[in-house]
N, C-alpha and C positions, 0 to 999 in steps of 0.2 A: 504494500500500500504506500504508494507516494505521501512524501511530506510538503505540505505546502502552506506556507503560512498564513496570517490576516492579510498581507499584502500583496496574493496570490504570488510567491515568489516559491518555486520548489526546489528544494535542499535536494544541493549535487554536489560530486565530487570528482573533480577534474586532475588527470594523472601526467604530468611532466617524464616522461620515463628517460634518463640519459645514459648512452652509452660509453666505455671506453676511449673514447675519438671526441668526446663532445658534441655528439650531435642526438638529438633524438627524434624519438620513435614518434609521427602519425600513421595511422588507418584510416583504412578508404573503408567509406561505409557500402555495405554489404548491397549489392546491386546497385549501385548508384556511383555520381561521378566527383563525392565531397569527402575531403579529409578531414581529419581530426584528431585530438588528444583524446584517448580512451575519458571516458569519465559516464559518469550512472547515476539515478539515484539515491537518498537515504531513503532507509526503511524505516519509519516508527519508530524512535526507540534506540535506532543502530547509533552509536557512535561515528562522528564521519572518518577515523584511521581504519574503526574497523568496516566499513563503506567502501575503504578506496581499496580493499586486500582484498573485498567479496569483487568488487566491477575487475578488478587486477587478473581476476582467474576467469571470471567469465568471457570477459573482451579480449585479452589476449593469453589467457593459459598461462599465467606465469599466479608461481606460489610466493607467500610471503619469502622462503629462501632462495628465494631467484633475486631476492631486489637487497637493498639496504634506502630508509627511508632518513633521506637527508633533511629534509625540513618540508613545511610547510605557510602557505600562506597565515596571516597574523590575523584577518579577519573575512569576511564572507566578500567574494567578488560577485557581482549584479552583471547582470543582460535582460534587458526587456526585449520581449517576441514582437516583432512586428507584427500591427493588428489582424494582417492575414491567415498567421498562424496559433493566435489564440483561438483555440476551442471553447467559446461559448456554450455548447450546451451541456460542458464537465461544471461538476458539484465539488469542490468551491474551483473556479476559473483560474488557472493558471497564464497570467502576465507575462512571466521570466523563471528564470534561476538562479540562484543566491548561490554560488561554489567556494567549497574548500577545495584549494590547491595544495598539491603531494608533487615535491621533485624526491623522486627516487632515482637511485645506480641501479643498471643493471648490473649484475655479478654474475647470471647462467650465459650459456650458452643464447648466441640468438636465434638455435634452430629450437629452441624453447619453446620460441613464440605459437601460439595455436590460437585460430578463429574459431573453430567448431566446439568447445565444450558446453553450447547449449542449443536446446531446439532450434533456435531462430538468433540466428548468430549477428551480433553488430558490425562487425568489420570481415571484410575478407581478404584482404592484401595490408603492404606496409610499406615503408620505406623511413628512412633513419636520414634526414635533415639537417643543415644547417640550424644553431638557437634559435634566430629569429624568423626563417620561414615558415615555421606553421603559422605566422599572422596574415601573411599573403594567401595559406591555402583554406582556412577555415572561412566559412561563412560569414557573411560580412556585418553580420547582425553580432555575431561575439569576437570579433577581432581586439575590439577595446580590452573586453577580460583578458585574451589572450595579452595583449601588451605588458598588462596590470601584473600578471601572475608571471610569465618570463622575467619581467624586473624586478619581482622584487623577490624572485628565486636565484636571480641572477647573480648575485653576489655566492652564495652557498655551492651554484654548478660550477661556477669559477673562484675559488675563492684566494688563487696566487695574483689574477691580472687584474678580475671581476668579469664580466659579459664579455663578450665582443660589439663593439661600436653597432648600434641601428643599421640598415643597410642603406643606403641610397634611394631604394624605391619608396622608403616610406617618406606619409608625408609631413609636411612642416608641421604641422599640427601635432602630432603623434611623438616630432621628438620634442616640441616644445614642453609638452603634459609631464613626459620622463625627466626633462631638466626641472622642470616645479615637483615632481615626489623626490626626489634625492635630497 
C-alpha cells in the first residue's frame, strides 16, 4: 500500500548506485524508451533504508551485500506530476513524490545485476554513466530532484576532489541553483 501524505506527495526512495570507475548505474524502463535511477515506493510503516534494500532487489537483483551504503540524502527531495499525469480518480490523489536519496558502492560483480526477480519487472537493460548524465536522461519533470540528490551526494561519491564540474549542456539556471546550495 503506497504512502502518500496530506499533501498528496508519495514517499519514494531513489537509489544512486556507483560503480568502481565512478560512474553509475540507470535503467531503461521495461518496454519503453526512458531511463532512470532504480527507486520505488515506501510501504506503511517500512522505514525508507529499509525501502531502498526491498526496491534494490527487486529493480535490479542486487542484495544488501552487493552494495555498501554511503550516505544518504538529509531530507525529502519533491517532484510534482504534471497535471496530465495525476490520477484523479485515486483515493487520496497523488500530486508528486517526496524521495529519500541512497548513494550506495557497488562491491559485487556487475553480472549481479538482474531485471526479472518479479512478475512484472521495472527495468530491462542498463548502462553505467557518467555523474551527471542521468539529468539529461531522466524525464524532464524530475530532473531538478535529480540535480538536488547528485549534489548533495556529491561530495561522499567523491570525497578526495568532490563531483566533477556540471557538464556544458546544462543550463545557466541549473548551475546557478548549485552555486546558491553550496
Amino acid at each position: 500500500m503506497d504512502c502518500i501524505d496530506t499533501e498528496g506527495y508519495r514517499a519514494n526512495v531513489g537509489i544512486i548506485l556507483i560503480d568502481g570507475e565512478s560512474r553509475v548505474l540507470i535503467a531503461g524502463r521495461h518496454g519503453r524508451s526512458g531511463w532512470q535511477f532504480p527507486q520505488g515506493g515506501i510501504l506503511r510503516e517500512e522505514p525508507p533504508e529499509q525501502a531502498m534494500y526491498r526496491e534494490l532487489r527487486e529493480e535490479v537483483g542486487l542484495e544488501p551485500s552487493d552494495v555498501s551504503l554511503i550516505g544518504e540524502t538529509s531530507d525529502w527531495l519533491r517532484y510534482r506530476l504534471p497535471e496530465r499525469f495525476v490520477r484523479r480518480e485515486n483515493n487520496p490523489v497523488c500530486i508528486g513524490q517526496k524521495q529519500r536519496w541512497f548513494l550506495l558502492q557497488l562491491e559485487a560483480n556487475t553480472e549481479r545485476l538482474c531485471f526479472d526477480t518479479t512478475d512484472e519487472p521495472e527495468f530491462d537493460r542498463c548502462r553505467w554513466v557518467d555523474y551527471w548524465r542521468p539529468v539529461k536522461e531522466v524525464i524532464y519533470f524530475k530532473r531538478h530532484v535529480y540535480v538536488r540528490a547528485l549534489n548533495e551526494l556529491g561530495p561522499l561519491a567523491f570525497p578526495q576532489d568532490g563531483p566533477p564540474p556540471p557538464p556544458a549542456w546544462w543550463p545557466r539556471g541549473w548551475q546557478r541553483a548549485l552555486k546558491a546550495e553550496a
